[in-house]
C-alpha positions in Angstrom: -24.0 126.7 -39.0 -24.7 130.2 -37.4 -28.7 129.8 -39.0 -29.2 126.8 -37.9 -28.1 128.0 -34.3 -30.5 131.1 -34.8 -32.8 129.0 -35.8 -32.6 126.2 -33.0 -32.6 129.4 -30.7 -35.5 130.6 -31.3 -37.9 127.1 -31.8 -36.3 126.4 -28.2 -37.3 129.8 -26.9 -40.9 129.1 -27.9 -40.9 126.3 -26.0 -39.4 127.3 -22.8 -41.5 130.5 -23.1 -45.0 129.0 -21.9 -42.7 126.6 -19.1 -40.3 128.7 -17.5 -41.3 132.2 -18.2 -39.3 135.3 -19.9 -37.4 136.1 -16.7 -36.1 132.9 -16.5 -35.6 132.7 -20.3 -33.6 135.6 -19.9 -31.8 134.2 -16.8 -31.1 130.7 -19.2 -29.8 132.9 -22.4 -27.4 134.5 -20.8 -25.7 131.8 -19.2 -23.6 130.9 -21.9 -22.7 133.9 -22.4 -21.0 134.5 -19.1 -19.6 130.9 -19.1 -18.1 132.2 -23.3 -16.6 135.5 -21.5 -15.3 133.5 -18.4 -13.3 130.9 -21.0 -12.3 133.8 -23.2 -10.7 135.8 -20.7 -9.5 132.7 -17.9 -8.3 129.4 -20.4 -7.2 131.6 -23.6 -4.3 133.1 -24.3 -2.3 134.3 -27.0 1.4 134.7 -27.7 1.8 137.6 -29.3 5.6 138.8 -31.1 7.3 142.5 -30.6 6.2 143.6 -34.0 2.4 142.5 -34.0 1.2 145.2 -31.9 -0.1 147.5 -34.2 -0.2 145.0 -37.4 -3.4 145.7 -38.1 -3.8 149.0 -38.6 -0.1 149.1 -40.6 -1.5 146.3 -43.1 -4.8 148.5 -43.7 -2.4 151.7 -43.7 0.1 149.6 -46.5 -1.9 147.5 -48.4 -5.0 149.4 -49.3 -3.7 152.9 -49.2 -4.6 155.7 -47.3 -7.6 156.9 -48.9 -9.5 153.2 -47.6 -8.5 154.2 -43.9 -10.3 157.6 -45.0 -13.2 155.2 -46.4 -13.5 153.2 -43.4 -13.6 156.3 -41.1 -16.4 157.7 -42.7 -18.6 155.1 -43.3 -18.3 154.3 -39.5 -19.6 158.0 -38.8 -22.4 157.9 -41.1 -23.1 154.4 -39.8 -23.5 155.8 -36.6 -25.8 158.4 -37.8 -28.1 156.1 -39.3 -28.4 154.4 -36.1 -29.5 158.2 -34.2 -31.9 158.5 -37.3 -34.0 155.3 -36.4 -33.4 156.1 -32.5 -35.1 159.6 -33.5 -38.0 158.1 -35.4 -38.7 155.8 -32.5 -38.6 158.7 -30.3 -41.6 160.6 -32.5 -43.6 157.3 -32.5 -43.4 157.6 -28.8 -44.4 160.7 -28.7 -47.4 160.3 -30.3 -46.6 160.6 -34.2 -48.3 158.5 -36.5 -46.8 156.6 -39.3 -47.8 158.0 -42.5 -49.2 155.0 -44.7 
């Protein structure tokens, strides 16, 4: 269901493109997103119970072990620098460097 929205997203985008414009595109797209945030926040609510507070975290911390919240904490850090590494390498191609081929 969530490719057939991408894809439905973008052939509609194509079309709009040449009518409205990519201000307006822009202006369109993020429409329902404001109008998802405003029912999120305004018509949903959730009950929650003393003891679910910091369920979570205790289930990953009980079930798995320890050493898979060590895991987990890693792999977000060196997630983040792979990010910096392509944010660098578009930084050089800005600056002038070439790719090499």
């Amino acid at each position: 269901m969530d490719s057939l929205g991408a894809i439905c997203g973008i052939l509609l985008a194509f079309i709009l493109f040449p009518l409205i414009g990519y201000k307006n595109l822009i202006l369109v797209a993020v429409f329902p997103s404001f109008l998802a945030v405003f029912l999120i926040f305004f018509l949903i609510s959730e009950i929650r119970e003393k003891d679910e507070q910091n369920a979570e975290i205790v289930i990953i911390k009980n079930h798995y072990g320890k050493s898979y919240l060590w895991f987990l904490i890693i792999s977000a850090i060196f997630g983040a620098g792979f990010f910096t590494y392509s944010l660098l390498l578009l930084a050089a191609n800005s600056l002038g460097f070439k790719e090499s081929s």
